[in-house]
C-alpha positions in Angstrom: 15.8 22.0 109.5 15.4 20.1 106.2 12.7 21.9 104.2 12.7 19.0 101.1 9.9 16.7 100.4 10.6 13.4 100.8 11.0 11.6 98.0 7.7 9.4 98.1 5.3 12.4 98.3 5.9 13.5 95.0 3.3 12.8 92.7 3.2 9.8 90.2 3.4 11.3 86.7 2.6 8.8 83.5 4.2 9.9 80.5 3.0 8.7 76.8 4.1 5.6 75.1 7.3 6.5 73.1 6.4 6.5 69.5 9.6 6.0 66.9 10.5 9.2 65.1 10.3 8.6 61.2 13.2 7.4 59.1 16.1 10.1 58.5 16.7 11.4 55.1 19.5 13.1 54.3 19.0 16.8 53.1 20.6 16.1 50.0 17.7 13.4 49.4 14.6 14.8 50.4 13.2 17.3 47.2 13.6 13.8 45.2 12.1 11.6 47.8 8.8 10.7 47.4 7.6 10.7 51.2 9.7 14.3 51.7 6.8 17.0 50.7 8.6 20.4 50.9 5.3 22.0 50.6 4.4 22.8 53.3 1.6 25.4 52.9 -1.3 23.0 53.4 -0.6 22.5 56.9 -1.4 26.2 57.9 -4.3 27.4 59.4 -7.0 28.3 56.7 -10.5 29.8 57.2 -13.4 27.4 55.9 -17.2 29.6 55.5 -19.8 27.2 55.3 -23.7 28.5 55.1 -25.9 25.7 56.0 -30.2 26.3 55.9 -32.7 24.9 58.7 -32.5 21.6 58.0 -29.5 21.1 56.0 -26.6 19.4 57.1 -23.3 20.0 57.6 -21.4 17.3 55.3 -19.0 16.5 57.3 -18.7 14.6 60.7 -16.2 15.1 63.7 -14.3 13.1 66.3 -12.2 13.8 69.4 -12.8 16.2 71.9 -11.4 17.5 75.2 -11.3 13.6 76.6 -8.9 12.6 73.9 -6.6 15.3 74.3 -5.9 16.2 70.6 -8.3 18.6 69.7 -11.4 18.3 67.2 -10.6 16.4 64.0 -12.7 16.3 61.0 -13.6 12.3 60.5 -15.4 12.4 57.2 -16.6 14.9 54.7 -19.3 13.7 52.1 -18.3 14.0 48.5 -20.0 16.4 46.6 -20.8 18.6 49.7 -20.6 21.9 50.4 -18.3 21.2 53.0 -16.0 19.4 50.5 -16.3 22.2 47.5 -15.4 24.5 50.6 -12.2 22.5 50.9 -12.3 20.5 54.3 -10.9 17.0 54.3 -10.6 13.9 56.6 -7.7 15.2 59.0 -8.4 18.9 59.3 -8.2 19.7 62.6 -11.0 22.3 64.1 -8.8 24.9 65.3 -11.9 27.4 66.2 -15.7 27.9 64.9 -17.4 31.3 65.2 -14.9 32.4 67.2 -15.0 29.7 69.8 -11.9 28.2 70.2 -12.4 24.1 69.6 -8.7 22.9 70.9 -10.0 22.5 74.4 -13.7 21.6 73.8 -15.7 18.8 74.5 -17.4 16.9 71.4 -20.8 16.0 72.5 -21.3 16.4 76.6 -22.8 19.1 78.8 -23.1 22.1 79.1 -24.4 21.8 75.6 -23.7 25.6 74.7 -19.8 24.6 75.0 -20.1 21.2 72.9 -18.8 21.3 69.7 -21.5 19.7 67.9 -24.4 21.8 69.4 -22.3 24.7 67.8 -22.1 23.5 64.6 -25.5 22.2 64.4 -27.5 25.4 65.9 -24.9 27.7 63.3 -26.6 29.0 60.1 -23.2 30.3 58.8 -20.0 28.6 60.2 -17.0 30.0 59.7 -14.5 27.4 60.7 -10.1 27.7 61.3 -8.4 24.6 60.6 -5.4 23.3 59.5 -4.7 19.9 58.2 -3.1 18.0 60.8 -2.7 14.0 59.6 -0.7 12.6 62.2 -2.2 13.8 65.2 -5.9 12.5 64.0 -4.3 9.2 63.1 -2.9 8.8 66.9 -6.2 10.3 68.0 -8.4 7.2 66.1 -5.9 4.4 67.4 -6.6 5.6 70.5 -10.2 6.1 70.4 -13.5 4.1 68.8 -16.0 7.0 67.4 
């Protein structure tokens, strides 16, 4: 007895839409080359400690979520803020807030005790993990309106 699933049971799978890789540079090139960045410390995780009074506000907005399937991305952080003396920047992705881990979270929907936004909004002192991540928030806003 054959014991193999035929063929058209299998399920349908979509994969993404191939994207290009960047242009090679050779490894004798790249420390002169001005889009080859060797330093790359700024893309590790770093821990952000905002304290934010009733009534204050953050300084910085958020896009993305669960339903876009790149994580929590810092959209905009208002000059002169305490969020931008704290360091954040457009691009930072929200890695975890308070402990609550923000890579598989939704942005704005119920139950509202597991949406980011009620977090950081009910928080009085956030301490926030995140890690610049440029590429995946520009893929995440081509795909997405906010």
């Amino acid at each position: 007895m054959d014991s193999r699933i035929p063929y058209d049971d299998y399920p349908v799978v979509f994969l993404p839409a191939y994207e290009n890789p960047p242009a090679w540079i050779p490894p004798h090139e790249r420390v002169y080359h001005p889009d080859y960045n060797n330093e790359l410390t700024q893309f590790l995780p770093r821990i952000v400690t905002l304290k934010k009074p009733p009534g204050a506000q953050l300084g910085f907005n958020i896009r993305g979520g669960k339903a876009s399937q790149l994580g929590i991305f810092i959209s905009k952080v208002i000059p002169d803020s305490d969020a931008h003396r704290a360091g954040l920047q457009e691009g930072d992705q929200v890695l975890a807030v308070n402990d609550v881990d923000f890579q598989d979270i939704e942005h704005s929907k119920l139950p509202r005790s597991f949406q980011a936004v009620e977090i950081l909004k009910t928080a009085r002192e956030i301490s926030m993990r995140v890690r610049f991540f440029p590429y995946n928030y520009h893929r995440q806003k081509e795909r997405t309106v906010h």
